[in-house]
C-alpha positions as CSV (number, residue, x, y, z in Angstrom):
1,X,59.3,49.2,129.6
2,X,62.1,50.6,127.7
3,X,63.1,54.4,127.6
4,X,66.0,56.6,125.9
5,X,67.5,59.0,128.3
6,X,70.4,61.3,128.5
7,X,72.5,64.1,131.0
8,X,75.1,66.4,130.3
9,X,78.1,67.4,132.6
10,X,80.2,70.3,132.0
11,X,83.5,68.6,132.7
12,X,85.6,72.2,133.0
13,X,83.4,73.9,135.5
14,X,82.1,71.0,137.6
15,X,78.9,70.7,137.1
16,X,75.1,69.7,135.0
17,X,75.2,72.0,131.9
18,X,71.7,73.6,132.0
19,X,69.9,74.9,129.3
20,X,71.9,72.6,126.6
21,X,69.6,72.2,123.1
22,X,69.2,68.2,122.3
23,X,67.4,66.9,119.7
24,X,66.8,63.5,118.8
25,X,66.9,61.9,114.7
26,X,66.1,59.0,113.1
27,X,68.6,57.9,111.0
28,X,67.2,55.3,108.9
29,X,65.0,55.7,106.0
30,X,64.6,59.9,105.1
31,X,66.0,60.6,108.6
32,X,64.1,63.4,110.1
33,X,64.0,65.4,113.8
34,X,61.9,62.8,116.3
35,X,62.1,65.7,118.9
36,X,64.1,68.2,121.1
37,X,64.7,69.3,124.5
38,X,66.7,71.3,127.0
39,X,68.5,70.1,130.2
40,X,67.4,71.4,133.4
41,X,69.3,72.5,136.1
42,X,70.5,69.2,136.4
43,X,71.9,68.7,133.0
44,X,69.0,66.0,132.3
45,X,65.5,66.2,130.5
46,X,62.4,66.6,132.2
47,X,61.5,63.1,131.2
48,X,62.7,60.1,129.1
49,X,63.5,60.9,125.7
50,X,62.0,57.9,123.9
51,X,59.9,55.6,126.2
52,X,57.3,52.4,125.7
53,X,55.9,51.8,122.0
54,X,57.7,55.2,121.3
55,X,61.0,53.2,121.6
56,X,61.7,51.2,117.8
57,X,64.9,49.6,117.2
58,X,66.7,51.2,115.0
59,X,69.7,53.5,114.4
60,X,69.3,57.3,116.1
61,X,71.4,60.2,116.6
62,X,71.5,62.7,119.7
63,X,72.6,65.8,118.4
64,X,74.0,68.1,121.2
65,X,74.1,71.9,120.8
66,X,77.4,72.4,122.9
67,X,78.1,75.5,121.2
68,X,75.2,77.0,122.4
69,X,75.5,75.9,125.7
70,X,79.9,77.0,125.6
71,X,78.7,80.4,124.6
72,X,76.2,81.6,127.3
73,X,78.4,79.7,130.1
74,X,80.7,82.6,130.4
75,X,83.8,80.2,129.7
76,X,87.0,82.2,127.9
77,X,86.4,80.3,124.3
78,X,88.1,80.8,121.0
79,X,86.5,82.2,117.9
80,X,85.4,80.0,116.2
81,X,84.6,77.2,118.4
82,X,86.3,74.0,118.5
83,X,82.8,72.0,119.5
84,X,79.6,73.2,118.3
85,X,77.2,70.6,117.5
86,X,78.3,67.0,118.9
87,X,76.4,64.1,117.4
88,X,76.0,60.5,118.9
89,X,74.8,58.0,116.8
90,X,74.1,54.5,118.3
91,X,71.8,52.0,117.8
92,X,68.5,50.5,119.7
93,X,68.6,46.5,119.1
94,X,65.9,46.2,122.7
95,X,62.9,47.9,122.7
96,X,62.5,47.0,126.5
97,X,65.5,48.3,127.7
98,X,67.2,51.4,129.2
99,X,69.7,53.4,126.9
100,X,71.3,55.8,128.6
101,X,73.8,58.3,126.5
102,X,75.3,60.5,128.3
103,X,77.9,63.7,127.2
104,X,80.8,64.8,129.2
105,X,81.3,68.0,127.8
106,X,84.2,70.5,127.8
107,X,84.9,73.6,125.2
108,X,87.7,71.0,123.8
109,X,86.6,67.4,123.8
110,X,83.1,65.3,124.7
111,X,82.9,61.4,125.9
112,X,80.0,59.5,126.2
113,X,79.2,55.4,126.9
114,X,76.2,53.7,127.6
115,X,75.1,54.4,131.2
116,X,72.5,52.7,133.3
């Protein structure tokens, strides 16, 4: 059965960034908000973000609310931020497999790749 899922590390302090706003889009056709979450304390969802008949191919973004997150983490940040929202589009050819997108997150740069 194939499932989206996804985890966020905060890079600069060392650990999961809890309490980071994700939502999910579709991009194709009038691309509209499939649904949002926030990472535990773990930095991950409470479950898979897109799982079984739920998971279409198709083209999606994750859109990341690092700002946010940046803000309430206590971190010494510049006004305005550098980061805010980070977006990661990527594409689903295999509805029975697992895509995992994670973000390594700092105040001044993100990286992401297709984990297991």
């Amino acid at each position: 059965m194939g499932r989206l899922t996804t985890h966020v590390l905060d890079t600069a302090l060392g650990r999961p960034a809890q309490g980071l706003k994700i939502e999910l889009w579709s991009v194709e056709g009038t691309g509209e908000r499939v649904s949002t979450h926030v990472t535990n304390d773990d930095g991950r969802v409470d479950a898979p973000i897109l799982e079984g008949s739920a998971l279409k191919r198709g083209v999606y973004e994750l859109r990341f609310h690092a700002g946010d997150y940046l803000k309430a983490s206590g971190q010494a940040l510049p006004d305005p931020l550098f980061l805010d929202i980070v977006p990661i589009r990527f594409g689903i050819a295999d509805e029975g497999a697992h895509y995992h997108v994670p973000l390594l997150l700092s105040a001044f740069g993100y990286s992401t790749y297709r984990g297991s």
